[in-house]
Z-matrix of the N, CA and C atoms (Angstrom, degrees):
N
C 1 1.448
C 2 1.524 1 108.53
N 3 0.868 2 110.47 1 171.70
C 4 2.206 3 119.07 2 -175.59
C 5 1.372 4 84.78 3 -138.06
N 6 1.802 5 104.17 4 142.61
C 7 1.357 6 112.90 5 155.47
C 8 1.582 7 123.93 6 -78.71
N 9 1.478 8 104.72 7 133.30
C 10 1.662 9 111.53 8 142.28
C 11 1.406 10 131.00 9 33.70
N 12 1.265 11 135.09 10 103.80
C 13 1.809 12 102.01 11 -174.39
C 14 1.532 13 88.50 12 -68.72
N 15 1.279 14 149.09 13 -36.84
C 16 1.486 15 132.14 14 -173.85
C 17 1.397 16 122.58 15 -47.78
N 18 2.027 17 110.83 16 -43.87
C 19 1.675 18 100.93 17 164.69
C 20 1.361 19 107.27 18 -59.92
N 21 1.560 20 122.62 19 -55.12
C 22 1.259 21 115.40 20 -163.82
C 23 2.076 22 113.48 21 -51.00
N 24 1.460 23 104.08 22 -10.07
C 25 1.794 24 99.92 23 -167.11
C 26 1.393 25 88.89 24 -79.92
N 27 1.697 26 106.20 25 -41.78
C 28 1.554 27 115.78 26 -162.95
C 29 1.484 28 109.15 27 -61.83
N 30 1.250 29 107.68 28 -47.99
C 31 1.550 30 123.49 29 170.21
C 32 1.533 31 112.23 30 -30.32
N 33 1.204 32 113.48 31 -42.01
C 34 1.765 33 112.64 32 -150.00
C 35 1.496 34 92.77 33 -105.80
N 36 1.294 35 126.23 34 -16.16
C 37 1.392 36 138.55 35 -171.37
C 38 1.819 37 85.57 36 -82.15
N 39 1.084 38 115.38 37 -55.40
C 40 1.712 39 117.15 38 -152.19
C 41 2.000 40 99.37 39 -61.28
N 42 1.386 41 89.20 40 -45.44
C 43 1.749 42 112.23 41 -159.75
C 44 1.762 43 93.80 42 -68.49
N 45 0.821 44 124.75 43 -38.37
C 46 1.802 45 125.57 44 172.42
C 47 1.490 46 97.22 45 96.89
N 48 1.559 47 138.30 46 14.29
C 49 1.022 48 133.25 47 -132.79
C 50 1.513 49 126.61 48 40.32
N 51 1.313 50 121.42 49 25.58
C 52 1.469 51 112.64 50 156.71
C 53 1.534 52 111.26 51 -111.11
N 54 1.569 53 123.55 52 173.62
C 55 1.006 54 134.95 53 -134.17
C 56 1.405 55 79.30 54 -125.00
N 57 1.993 56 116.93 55 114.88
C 58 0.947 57 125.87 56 172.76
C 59 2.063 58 145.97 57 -82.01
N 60 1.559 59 75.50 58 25.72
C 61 1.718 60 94.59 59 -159.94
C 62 1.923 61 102.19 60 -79.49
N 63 1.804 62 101.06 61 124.83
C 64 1.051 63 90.50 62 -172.66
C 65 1.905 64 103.94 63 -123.07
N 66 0.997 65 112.44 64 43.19
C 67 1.604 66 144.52 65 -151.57
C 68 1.539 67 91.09 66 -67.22
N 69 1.051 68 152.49 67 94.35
C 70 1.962 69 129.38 68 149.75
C 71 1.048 70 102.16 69 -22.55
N 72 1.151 71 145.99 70 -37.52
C 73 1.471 72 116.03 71 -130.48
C 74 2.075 73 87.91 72 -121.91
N 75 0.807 74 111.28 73 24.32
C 76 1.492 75 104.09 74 167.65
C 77 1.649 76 93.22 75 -123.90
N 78 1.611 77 104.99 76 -171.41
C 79 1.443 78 110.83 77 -148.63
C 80 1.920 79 103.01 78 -82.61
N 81 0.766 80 131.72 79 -27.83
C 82 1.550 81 148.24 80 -160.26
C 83 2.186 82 90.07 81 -80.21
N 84 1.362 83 100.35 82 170.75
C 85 1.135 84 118.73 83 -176.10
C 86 1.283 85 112.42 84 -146.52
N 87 1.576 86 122.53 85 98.06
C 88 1.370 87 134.30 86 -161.45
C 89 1.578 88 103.07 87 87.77
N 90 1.376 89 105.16 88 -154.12
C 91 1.548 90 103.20 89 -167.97
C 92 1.501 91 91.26 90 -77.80
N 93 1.575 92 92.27 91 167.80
C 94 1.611 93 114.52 92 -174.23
C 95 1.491 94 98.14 93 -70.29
N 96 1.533 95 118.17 94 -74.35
C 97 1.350 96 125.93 95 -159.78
C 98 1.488 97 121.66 96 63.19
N 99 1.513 98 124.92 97 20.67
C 100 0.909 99 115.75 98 167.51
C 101 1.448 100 120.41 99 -80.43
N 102 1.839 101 123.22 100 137.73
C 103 1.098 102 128.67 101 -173.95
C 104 1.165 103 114.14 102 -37.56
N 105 1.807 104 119.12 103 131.09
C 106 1.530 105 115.17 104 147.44
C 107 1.192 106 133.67 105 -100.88
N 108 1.355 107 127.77 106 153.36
C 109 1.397 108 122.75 107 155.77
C 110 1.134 109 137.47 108 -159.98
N 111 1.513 110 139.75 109 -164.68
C 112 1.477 111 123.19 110 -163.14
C 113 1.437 112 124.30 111 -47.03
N 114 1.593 113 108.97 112 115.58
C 115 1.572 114 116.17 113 179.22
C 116 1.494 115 120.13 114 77.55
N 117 1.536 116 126.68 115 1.33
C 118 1.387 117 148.23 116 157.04
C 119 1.122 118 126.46 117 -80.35
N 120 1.422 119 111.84 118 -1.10
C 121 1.775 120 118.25 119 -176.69
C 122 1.544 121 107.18 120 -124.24
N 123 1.822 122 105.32 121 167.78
C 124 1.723 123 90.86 122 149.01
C 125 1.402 124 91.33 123 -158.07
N 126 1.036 125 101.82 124 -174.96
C 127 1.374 126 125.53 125 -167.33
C 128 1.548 127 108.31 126 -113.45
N 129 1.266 128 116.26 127 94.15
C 130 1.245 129 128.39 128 -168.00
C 131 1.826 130 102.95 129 -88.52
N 132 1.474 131 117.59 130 158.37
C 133 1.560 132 111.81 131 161.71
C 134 1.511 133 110.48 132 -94.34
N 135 1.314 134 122.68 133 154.55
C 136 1.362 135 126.80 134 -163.87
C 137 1.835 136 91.23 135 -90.78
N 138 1.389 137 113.23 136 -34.77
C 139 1.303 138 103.92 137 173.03
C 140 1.281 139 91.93 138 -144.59
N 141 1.679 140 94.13 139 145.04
C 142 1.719 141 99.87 140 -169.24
C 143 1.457 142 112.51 141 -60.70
N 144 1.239 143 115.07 142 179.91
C 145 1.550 144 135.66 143 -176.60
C 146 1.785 145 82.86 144 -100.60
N 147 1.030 146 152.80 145 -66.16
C 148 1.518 147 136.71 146 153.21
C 149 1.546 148 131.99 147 -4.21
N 150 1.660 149 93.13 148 -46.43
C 151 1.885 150 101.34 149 168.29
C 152 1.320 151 92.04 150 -97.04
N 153 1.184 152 154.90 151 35.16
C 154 1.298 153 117.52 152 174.24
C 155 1.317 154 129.68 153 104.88
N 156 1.667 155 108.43 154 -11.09
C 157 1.625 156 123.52 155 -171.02
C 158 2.219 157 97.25 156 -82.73
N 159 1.160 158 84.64 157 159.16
C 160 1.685 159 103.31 158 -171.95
C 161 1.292 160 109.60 159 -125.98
N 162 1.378 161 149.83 160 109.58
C 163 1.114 162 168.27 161 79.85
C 164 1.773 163 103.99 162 78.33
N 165 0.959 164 103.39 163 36.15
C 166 2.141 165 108.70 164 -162.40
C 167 1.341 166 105.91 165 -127.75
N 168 1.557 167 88.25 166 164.46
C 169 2.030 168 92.70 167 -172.54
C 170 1.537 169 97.89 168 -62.22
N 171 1.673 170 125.30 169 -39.08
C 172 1.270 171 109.76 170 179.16
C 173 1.335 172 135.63 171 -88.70
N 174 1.194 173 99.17 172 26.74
C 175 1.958 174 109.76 173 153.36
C 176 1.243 175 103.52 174 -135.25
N 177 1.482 176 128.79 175 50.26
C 178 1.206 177 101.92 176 161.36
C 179 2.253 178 100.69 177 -130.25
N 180 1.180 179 102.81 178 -178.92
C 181 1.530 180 87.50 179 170.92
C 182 1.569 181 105.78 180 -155.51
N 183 1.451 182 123.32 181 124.13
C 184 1.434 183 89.22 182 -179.24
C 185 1.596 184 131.13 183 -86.29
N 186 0.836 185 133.57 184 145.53
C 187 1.512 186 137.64 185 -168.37
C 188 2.053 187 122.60 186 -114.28
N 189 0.884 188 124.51 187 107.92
C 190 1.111 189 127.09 188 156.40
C 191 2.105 190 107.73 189 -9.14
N 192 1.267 191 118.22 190 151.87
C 193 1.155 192 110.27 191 162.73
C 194 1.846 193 122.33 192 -60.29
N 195 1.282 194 96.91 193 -58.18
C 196 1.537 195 114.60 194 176.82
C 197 1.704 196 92.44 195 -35.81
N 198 1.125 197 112.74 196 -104.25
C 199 1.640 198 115.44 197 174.36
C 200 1.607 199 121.59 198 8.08
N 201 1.479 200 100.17 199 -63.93
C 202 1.455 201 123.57 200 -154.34
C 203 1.516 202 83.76 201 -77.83
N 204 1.160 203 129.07 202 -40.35
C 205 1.800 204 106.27 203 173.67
C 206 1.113 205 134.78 204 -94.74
N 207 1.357 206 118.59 205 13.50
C 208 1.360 207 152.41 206 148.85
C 209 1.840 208 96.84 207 -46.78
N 210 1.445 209 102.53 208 -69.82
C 211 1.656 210 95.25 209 -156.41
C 212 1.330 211 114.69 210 -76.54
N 213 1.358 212 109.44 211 155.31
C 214 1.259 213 123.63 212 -153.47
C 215 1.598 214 125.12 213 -51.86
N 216 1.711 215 98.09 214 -27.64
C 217 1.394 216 118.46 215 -165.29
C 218 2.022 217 97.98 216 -97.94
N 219 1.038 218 128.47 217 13.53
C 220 1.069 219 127.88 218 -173.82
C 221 1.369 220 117.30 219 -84.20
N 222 1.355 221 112.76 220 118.16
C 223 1.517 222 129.83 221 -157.65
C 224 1.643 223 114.95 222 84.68
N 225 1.065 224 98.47 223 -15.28
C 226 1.553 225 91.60 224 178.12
C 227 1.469 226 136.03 225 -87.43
């Protein structure tokens, strides 16, 4: 499923345009904060709609591209 353009407005409002990935296991230390912008981001679910995740501002996070193919569930 894809969220909402309303999570996704809310989404980009929350993130300040930075990239909220706070992962260990990618290259950064603490949150990413790398700049976003048009068509460079996405809106990932924090837990899939597969486990159980729901389409809402509070499962979603936005992520830088780099990031977003970092996590495990990416493309899937």
């Amino acid at each position: 499923m894809a969220f909402p353009q309303s999570v996704i407005d809310a989404l980009w409002k929350r993130c300040g345009g930075l990239c909220e990935c706070q992962r260990t296991t990618h290259s950064h230390t603490g949150r990413c904060n790398a700049r976003l912008s048009d068509g460079k981001w996405h809106a990932h679910h924090v837990v899939s709609v597969a486990a159980g995740g729901a389409d809402t501002l509070a499962n979603a996070e936005a992520l830088c591209v780099p990031c977003h193919e970092k996590t495990l569930s990416y493309g899937g």
